[in-house]
N, CA, C and O atoms as a MOPAC input file, in Angstrom:
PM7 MOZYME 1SCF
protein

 N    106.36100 1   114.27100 1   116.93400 1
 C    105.49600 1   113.38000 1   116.17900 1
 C    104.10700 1   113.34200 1   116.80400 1
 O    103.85000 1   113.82500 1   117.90600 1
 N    102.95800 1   112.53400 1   115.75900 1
 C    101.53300 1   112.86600 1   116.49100 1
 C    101.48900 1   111.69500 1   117.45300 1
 O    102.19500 1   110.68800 1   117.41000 1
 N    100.48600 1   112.01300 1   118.37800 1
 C    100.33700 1   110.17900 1   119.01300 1
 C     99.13300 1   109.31700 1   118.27700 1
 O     97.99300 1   109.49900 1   117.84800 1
 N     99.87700 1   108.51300 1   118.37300 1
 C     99.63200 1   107.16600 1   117.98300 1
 C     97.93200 1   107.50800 1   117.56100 1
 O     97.42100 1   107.73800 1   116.46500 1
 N     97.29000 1   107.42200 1   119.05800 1
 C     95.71500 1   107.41200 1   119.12600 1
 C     95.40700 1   108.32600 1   118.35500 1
 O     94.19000 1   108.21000 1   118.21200 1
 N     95.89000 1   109.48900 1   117.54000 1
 C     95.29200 1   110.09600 1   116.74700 1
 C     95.28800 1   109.06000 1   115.40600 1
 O     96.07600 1   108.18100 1   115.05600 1
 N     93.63900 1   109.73800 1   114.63900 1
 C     93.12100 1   108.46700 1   113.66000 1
 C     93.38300 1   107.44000 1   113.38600 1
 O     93.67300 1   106.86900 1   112.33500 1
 N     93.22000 1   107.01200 1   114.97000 1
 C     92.51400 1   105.48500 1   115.31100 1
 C     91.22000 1   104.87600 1   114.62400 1
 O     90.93900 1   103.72200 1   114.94800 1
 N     90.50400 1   105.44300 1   113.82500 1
 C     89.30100 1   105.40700 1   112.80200 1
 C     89.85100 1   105.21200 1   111.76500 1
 O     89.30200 1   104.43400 1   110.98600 1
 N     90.95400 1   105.75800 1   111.43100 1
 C     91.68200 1   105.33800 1   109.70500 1
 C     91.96000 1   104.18600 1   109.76400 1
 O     91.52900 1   103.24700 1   109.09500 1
 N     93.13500 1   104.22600 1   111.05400 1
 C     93.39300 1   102.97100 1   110.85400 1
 C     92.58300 1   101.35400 1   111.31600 1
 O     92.84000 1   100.21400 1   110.93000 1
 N     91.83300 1   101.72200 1   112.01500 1
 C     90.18800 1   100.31000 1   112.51600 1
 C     89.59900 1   100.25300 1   110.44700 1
 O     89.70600 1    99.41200 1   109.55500 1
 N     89.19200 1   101.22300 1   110.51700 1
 C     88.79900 1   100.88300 1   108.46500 1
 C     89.27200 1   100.31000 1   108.03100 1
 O     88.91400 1    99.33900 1   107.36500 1
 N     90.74300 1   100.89900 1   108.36000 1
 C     91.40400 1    99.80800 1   107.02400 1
 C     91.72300 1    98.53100 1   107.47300 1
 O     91.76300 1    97.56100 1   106.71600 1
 N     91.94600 1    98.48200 1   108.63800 1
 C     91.79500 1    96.47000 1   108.95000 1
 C     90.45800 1    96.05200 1   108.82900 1
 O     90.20300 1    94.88800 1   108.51900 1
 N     89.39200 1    97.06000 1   109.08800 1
 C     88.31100 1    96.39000 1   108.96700 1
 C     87.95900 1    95.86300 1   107.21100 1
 O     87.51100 1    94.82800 1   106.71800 1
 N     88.34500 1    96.94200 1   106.75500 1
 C     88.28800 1    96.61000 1   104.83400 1
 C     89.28500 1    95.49700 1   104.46800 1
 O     88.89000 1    94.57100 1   103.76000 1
 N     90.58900 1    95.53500 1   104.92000 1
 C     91.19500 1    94.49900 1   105.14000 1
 C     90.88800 1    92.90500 1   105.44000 1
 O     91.47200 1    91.92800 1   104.97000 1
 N     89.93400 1    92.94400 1   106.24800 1
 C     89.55900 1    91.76800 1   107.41700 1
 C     88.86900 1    91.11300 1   106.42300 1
 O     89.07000 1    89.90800 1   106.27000 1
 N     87.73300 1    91.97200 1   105.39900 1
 C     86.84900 1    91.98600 1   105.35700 1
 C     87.23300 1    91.16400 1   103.57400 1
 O     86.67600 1    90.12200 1   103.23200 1
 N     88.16200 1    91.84200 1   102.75600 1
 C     88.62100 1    91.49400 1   101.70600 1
 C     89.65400 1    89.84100 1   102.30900 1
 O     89.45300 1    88.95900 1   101.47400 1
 N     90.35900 1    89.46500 1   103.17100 1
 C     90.73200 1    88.45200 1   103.33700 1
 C     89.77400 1    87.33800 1   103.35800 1
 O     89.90900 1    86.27100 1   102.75900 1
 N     88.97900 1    87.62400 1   103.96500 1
 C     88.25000 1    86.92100 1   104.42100 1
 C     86.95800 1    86.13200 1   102.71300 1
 O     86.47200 1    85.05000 1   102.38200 1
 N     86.98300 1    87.22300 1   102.32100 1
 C     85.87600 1    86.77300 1   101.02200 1
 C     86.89100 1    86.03300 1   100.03100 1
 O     86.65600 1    85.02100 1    99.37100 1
 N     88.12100 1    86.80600 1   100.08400 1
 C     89.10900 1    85.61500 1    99.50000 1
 C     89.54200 1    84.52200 1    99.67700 1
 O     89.61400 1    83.87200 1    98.63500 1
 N     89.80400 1    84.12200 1   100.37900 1
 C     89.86900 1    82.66900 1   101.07000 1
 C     88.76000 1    82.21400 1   100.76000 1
 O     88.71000 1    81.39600 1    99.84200 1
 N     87.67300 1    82.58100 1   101.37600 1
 C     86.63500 1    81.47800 1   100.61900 1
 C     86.07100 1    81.14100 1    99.07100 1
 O     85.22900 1    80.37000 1    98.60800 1
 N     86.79400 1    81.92200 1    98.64500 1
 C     86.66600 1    82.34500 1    96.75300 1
 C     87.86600 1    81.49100 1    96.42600 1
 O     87.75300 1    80.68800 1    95.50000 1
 N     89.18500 1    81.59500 1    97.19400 1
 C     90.28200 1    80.60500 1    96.84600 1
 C     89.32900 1    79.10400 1    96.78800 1
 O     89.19300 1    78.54700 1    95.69900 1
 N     88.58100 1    78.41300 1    98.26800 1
 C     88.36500 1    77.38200 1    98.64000 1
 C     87.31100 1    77.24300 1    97.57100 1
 O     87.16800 1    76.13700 1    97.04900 1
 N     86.46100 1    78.38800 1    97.14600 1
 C     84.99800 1    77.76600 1    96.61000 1
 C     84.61000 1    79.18700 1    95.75100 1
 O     84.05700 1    80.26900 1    95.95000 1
 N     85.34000 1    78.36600 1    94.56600 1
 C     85.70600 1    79.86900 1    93.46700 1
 C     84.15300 1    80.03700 1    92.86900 1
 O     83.65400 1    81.13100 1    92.60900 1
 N     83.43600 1    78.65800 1    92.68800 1
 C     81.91800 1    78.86200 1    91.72800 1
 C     80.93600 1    79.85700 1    92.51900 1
 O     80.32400 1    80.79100 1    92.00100 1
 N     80.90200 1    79.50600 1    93.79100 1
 C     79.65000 1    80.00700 1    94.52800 1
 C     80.65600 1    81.42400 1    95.28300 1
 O     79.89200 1    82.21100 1    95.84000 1
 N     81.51700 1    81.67100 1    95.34300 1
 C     81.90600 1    82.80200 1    96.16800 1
 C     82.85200 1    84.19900 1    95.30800 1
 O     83.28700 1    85.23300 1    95.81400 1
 N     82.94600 1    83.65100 1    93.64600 1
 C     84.16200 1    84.23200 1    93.30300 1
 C     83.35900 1    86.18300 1    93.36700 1
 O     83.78200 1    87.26000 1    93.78800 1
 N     82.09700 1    85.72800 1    92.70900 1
 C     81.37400 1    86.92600 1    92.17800 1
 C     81.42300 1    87.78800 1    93.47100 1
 O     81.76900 1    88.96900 1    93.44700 1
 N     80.99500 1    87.02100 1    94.78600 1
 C     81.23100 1    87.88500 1    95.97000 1
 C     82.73200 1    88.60700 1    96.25600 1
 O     82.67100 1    89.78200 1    96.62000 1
 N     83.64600 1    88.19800 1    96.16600 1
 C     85.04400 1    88.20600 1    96.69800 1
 C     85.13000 1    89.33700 1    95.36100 1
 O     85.16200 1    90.52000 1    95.70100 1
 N     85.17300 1    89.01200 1    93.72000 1
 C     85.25700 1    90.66500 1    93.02900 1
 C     84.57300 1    91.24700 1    93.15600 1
 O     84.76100 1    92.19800 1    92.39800 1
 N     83.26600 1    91.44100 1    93.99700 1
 C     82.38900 1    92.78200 1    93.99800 1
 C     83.16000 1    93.36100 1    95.16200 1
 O     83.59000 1    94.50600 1    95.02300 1
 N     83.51600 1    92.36300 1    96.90800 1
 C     84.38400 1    93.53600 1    97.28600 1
 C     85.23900 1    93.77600 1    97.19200 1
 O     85.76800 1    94.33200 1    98.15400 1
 N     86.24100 1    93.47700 1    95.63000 1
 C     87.90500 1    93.80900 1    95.70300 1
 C     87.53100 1    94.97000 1    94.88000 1
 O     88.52000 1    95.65700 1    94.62000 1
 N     86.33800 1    95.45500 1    94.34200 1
 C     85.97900 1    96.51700 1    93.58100 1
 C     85.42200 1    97.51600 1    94.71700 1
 O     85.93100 1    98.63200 1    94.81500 1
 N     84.58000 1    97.19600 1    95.40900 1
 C     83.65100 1    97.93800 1    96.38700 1
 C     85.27600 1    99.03200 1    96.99800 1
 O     85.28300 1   100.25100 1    96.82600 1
 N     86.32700 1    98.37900 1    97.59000 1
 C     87.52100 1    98.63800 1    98.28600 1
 C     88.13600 1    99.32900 1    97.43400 1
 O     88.71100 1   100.35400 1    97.79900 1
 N     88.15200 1    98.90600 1    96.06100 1
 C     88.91200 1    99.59400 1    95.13700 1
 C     88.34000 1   101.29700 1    95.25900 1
 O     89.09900 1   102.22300 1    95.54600 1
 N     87.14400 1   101.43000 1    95.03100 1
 C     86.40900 1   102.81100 1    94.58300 1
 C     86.63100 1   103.18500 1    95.70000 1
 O     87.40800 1   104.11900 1    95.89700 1
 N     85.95200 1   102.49700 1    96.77900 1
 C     86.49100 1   103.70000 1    98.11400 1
 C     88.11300 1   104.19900 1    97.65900 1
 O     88.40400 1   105.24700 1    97.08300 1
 N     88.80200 1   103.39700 1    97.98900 1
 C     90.17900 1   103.67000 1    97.79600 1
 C     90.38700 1   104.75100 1    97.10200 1
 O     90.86700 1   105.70100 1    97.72100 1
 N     90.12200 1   104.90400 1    95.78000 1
 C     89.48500 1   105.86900 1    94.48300 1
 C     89.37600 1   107.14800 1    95.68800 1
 O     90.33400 1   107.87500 1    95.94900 1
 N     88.19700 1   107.24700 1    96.26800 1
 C     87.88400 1   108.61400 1    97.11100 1
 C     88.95900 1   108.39300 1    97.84200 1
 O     90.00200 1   108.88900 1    97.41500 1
 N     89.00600 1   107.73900 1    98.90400 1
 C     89.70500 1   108.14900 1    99.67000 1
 C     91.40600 1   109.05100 1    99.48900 1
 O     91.77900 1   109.85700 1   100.34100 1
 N     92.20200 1   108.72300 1    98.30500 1
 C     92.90900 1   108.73000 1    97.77000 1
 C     93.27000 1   110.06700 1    97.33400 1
 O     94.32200 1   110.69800 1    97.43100 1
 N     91.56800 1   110.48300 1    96.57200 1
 C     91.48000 1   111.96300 1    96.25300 1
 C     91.41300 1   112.83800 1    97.52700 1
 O     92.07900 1   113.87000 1    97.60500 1
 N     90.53300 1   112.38300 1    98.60800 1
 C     90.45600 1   113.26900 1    99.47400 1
 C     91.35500 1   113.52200 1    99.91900 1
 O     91.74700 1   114.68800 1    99.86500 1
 N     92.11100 1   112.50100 1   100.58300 1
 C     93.66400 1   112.58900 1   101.15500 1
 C     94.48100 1   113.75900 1   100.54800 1
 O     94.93500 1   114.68800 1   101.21700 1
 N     94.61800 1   113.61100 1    99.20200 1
 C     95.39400 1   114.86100 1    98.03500 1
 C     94.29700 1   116.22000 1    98.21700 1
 O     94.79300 1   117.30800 1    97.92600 1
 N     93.34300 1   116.22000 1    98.52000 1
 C     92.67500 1   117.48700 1    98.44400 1
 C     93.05400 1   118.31000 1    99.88900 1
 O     93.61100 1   119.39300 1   100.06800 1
 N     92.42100 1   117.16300 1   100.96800 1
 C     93.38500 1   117.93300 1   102.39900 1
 C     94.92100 1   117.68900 1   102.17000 1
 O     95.50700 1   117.82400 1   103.24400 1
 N     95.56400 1   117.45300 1   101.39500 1
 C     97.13400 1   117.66800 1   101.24500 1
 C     97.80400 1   119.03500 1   100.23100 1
 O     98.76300 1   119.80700 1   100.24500 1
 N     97.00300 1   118.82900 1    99.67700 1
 C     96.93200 1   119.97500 1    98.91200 1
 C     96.96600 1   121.58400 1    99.78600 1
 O     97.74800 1   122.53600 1    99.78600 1
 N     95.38200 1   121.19600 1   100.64500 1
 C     95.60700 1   122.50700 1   101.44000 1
 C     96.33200 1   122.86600 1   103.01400 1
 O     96.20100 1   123.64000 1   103.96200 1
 N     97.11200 1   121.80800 1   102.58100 1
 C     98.12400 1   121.80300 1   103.63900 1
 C     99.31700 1   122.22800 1   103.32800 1
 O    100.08000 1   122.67500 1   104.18400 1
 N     99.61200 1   122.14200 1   102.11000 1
 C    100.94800 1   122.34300 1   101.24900 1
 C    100.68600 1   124.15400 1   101.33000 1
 O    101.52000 1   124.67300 1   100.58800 1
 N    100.17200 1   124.76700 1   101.71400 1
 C     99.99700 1   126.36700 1   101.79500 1
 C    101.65400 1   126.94600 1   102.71700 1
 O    102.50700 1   127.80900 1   102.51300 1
 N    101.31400 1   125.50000 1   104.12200 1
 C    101.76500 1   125.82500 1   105.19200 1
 C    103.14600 1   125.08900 1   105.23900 1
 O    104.20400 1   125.66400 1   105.49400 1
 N    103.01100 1   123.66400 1   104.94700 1
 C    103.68500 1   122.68300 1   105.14600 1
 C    103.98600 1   122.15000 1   103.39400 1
 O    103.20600 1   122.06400 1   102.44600 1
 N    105.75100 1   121.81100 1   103.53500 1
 C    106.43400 1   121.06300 1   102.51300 1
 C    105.86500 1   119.23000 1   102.88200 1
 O    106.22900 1   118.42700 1   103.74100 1
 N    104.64500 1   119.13000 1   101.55100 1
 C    104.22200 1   117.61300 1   101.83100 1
 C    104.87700 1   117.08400 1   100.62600 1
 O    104.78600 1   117.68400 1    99.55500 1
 N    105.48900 1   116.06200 1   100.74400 1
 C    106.20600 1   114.89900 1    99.45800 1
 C    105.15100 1   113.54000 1    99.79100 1
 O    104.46000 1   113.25100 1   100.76800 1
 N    105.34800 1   113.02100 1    98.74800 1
 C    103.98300 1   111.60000 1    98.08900 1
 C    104.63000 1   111.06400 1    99.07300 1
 O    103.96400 1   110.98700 1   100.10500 1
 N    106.00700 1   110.54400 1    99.14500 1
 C    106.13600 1   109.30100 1   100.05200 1
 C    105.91900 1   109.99300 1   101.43900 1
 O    107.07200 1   109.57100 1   101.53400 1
 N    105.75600 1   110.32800 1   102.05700 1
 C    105.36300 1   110.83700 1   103.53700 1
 C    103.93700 1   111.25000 1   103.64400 1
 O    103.31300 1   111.07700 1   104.69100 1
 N    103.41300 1   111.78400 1   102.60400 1
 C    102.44600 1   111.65000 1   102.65500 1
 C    101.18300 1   109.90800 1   102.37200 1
 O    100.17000 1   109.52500 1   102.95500 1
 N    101.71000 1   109.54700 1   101.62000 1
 C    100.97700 1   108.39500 1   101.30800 1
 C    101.62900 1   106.80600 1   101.60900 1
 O    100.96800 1   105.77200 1   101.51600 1
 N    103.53600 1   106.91000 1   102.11000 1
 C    103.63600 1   105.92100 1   102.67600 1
 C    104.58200 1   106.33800 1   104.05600 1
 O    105.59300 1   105.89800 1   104.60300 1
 N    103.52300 1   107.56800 1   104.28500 1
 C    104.26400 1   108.02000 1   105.48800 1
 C    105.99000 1   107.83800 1   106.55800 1
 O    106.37300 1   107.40900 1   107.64700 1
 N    106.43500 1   108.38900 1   105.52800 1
 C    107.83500 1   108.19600 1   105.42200 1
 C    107.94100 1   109.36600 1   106.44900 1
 O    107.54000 1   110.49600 1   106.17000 1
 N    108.47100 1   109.06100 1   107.58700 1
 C    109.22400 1   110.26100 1   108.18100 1
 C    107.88200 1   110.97100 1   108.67400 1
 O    108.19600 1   111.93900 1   109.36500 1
 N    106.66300 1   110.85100 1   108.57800 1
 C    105.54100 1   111.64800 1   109.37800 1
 C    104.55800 1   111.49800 1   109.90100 1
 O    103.56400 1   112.19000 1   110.12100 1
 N    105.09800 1   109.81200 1   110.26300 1
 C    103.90600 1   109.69300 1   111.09400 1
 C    104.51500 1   108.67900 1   112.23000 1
 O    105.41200 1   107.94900 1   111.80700 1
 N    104.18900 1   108.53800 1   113.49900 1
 C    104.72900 1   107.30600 1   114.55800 1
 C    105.48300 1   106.34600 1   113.83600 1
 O    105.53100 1   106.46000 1   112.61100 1
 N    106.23200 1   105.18100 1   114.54900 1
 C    105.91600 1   103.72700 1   114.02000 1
 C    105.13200 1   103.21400 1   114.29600 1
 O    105.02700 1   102.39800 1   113.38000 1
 N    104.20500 1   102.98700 1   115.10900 1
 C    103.26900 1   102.00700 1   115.18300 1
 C    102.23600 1   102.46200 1   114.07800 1
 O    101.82600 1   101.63300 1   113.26600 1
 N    101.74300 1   103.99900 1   114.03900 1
 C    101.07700 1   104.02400 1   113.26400 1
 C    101.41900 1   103.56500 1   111.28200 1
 O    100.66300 1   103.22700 1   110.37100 1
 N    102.60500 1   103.74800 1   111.34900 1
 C    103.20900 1   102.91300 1   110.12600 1
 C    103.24700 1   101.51500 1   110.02900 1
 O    103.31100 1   100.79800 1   109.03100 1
 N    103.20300 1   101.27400 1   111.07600 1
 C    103.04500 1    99.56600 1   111.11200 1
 C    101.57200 1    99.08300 1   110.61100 1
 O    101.21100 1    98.29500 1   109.73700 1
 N    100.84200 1    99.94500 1   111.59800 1
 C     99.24500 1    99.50100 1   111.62300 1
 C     98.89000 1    99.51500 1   109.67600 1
 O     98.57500 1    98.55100 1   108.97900 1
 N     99.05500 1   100.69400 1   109.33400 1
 C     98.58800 1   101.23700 1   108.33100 1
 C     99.22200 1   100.62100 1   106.94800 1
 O     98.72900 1   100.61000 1   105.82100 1
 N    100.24900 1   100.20700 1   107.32500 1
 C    101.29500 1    99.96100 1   105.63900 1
 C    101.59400 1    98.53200 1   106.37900 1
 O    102.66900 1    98.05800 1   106.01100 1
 N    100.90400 1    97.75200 1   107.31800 1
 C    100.73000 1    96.23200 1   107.44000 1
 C     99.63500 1    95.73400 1   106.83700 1
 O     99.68500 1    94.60800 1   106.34000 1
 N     98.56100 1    96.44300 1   106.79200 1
 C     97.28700 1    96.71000 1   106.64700 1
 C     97.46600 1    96.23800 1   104.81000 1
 O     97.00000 1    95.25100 1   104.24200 1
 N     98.27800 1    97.32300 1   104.26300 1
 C     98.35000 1    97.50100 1   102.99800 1
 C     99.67200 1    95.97600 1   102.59300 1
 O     99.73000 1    95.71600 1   101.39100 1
 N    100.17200 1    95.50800 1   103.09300 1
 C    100.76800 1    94.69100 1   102.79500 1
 C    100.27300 1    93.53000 1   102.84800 1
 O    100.66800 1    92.75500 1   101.97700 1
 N     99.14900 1    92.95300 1   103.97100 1
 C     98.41400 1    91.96900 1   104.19700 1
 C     97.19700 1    92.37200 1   102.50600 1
 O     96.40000 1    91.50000 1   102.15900 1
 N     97.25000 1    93.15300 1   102.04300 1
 C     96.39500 1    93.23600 1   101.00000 1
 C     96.83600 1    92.88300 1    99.87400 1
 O     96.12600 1    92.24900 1    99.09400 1
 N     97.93700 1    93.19100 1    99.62500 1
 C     99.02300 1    92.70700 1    98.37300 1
 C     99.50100 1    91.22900 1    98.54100 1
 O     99.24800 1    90.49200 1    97.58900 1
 N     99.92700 1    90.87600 1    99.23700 1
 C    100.06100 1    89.15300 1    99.85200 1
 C     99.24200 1    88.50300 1    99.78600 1
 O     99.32600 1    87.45500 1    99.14600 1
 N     97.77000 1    88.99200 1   100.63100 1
 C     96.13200 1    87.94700 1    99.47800 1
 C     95.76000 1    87.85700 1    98.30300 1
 O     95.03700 1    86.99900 1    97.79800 1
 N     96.39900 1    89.02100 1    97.69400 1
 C     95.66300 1    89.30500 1    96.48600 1
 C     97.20600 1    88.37700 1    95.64800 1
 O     96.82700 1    87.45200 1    94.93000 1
 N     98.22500 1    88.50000 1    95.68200 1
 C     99.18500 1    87.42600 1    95.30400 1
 C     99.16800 1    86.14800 1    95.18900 1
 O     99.38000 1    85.40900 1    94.22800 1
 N     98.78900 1    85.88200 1    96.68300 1
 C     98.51700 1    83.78600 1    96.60100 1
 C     97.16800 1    83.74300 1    96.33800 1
 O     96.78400 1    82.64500 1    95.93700 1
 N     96.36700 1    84.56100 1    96.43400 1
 C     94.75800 1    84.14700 1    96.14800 1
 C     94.07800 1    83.92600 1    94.50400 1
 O     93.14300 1    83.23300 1    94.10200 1
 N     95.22300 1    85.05100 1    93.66300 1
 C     94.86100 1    84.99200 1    92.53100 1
 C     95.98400 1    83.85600 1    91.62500 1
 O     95.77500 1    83.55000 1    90.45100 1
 N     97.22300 1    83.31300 1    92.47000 1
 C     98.21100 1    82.30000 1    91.66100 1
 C     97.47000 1    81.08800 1    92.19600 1
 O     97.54900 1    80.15700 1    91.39400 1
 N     96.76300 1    80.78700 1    93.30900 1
 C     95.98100 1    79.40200 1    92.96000 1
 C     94.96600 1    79.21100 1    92.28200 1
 O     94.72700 1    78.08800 1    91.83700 1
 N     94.06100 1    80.37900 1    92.03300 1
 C     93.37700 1    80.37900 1    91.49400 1
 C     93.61300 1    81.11900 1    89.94900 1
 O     92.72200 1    81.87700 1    89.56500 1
 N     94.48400 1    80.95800 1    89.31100 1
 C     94.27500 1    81.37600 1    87.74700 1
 C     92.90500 1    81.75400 1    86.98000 1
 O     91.92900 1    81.02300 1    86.81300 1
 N     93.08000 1    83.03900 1    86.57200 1
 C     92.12000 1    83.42600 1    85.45600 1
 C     90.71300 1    83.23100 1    86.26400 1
 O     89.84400 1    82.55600 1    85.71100 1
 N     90.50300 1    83.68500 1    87.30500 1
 C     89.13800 1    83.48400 1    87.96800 1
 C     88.83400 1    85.64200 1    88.57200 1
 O     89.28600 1    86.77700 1    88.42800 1
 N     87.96000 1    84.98600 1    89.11800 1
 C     87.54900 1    86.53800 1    89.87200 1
 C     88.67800 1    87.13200 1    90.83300 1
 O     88.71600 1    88.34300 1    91.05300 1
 N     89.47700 1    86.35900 1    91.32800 1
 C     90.16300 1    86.78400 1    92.41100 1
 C     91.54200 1    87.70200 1    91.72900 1
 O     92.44600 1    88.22300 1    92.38100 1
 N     91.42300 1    87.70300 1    90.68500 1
 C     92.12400 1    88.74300 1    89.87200 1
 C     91.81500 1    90.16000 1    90.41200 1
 O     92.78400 1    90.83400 1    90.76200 1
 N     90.92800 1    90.53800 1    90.48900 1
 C     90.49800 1    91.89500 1    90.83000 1
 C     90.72700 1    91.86600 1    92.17800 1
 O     89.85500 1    92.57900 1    92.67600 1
 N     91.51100 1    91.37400 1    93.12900 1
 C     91.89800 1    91.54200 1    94.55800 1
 C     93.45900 1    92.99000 1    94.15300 1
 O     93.90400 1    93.93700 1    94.80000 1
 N     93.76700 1    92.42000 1    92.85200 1
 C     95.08500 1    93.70300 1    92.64900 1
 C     94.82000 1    94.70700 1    92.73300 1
 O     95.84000 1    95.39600 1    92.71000 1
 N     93.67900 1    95.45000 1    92.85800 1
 C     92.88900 1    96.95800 1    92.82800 1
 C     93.06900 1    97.41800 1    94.36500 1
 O     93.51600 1    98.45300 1    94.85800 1
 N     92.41800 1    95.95300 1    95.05700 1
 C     92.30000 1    96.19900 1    96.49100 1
 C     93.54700 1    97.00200 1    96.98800 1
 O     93.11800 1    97.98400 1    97.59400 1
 N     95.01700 1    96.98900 1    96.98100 1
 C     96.12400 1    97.97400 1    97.37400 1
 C     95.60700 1    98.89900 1    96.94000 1
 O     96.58000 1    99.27400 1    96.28600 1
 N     94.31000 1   100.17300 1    96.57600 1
 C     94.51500 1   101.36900 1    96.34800 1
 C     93.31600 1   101.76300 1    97.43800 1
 O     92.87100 1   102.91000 1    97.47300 1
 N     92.80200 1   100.65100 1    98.37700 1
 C     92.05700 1   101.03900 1    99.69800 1
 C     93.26500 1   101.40800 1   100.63900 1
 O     93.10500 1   102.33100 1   101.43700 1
 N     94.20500 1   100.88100 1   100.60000 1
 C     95.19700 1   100.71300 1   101.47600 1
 C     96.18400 1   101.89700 1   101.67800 1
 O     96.60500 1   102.44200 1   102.69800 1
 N     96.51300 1   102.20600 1    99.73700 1
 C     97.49900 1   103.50800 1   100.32400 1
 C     96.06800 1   105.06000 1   100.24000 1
 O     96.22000 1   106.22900 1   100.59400 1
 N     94.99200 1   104.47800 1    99.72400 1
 C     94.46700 1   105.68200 1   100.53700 1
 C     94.18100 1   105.53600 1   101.53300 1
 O     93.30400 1   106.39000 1   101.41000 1
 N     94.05900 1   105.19800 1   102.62900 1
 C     94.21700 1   105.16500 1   103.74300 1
 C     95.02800 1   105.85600 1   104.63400 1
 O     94.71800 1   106.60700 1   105.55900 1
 N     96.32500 1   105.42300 1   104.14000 1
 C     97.23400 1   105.79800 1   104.31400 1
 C     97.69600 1   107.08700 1   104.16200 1
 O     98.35000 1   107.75700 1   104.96200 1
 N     97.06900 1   107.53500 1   102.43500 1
 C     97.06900 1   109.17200 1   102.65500 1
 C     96.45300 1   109.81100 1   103.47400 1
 O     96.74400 1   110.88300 1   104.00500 1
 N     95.06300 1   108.77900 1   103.67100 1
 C     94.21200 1   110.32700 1   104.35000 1
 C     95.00600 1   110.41600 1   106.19100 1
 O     95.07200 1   111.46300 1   106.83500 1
 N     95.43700 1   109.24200 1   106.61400 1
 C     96.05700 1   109.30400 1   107.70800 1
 C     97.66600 1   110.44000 1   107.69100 1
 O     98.31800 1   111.00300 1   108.57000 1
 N     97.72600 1   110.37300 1   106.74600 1
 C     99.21400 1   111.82600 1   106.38300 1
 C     98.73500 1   112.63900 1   106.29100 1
 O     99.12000 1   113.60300 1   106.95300 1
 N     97.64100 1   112.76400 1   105.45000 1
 C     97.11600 1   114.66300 1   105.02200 1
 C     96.72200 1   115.40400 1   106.26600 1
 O     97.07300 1   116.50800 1   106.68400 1
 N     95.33000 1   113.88300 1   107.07700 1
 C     95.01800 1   114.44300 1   108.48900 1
 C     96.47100 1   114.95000 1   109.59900 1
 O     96.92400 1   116.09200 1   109.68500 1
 N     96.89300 1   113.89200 1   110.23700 1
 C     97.74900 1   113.73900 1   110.98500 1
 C     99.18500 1   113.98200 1   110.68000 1
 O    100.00300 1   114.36400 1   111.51700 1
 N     99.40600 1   113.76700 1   109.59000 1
 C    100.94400 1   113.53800 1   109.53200 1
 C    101.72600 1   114.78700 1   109.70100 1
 O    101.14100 1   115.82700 1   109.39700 1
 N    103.08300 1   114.87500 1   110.18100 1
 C    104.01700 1   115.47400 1   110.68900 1
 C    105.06000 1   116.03400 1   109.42800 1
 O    106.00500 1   115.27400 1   109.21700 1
 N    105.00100 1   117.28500 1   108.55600 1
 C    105.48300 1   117.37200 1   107.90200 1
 C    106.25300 1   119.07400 1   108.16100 1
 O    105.69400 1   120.01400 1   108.72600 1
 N    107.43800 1   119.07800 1   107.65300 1
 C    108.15900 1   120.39100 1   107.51300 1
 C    107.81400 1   121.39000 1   107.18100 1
 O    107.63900 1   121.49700 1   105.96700 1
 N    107.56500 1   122.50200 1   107.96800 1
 C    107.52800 1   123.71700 1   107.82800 1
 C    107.59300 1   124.33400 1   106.18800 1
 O    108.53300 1   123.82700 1   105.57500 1
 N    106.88600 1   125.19600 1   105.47300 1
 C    107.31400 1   125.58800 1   104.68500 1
 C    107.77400 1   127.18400 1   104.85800 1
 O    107.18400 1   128.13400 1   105.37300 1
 N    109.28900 1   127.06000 1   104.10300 1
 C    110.03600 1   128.65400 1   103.90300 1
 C    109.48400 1   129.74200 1   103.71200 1
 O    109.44000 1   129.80000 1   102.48300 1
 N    108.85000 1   131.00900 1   104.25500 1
 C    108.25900 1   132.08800 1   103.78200 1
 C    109.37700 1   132.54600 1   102.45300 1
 O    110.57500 1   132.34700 1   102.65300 1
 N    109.05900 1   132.98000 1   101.49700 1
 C    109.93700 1   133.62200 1   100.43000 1
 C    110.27100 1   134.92100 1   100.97500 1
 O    109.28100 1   135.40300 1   101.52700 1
 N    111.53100 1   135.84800 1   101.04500 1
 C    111.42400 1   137.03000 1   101.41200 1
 C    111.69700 1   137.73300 1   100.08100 1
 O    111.68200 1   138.96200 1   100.01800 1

């Protein structure tokens, strides 16, 4: 398996995008008039990255699949190819995103904090690009 400290940068982003989306939510929960517009511009801002990141991840997976047998779940919820800690870091990351965006948008009904549901697609790209880079996947069979 890889160590850990490899893309230590994927995973600091995504708590930092993380940190960063909790944080505008909560105060959009507390003070929906003056903060909501802030809190959906970054559950969108996170979303589009996510968007790239997502593709890129599949583009270096793609040209990895030459060499190596890559499957979606190992690649994108790194099943079987990457550390645990780094599964922890990365798909905690993505779970702390789905859990804000859950209680943030049921106290607040029909407001901005709706668009926090997008925010999970910063998370599992993340997650891909940490598989496509790093991740630990099976050999592929030469055909004879």
């Amino acid at each position: 398996m890889t160590e850990p400290a490899q893309g230590s940068a994927i995973i600091t982003v995504s708590w930092i995008g993380t940190g960063i989306y909790v944080v505008t939510s909560a105060i959009a929960t507390v003070s929906p008039d003056g903060f909501g517009v802030p809190a959906a511009s970054v559950s969108l801002i996170l979303f589009f990255l996510g968007c790239g990141v997502f593709f890129w991840a599949y583009l270096i997976a793609v040209q990895r699949s030459r060499t190596d047998l890559i499957g979606i779940g190992g690649l994108y919820f790194l099943q079987g190819t990457a550390p645990r800690a780094v599964q922890i870091r990365l798909l905690g990351s993505l779970a702390v995103q789905v859990v804000v965006a859950i209680v943030t948008s049921s106290v607040r009904l029909y407001s901005p904090l709706a668009f926090g549901f997008l925010v999970p697609v910063f998370g599992i790209g993340m997650c891909g690009l940490w598989g496509a880079r790093y991740g630990t996947f099976e050999p592929r069979s030469v055909a004879e």
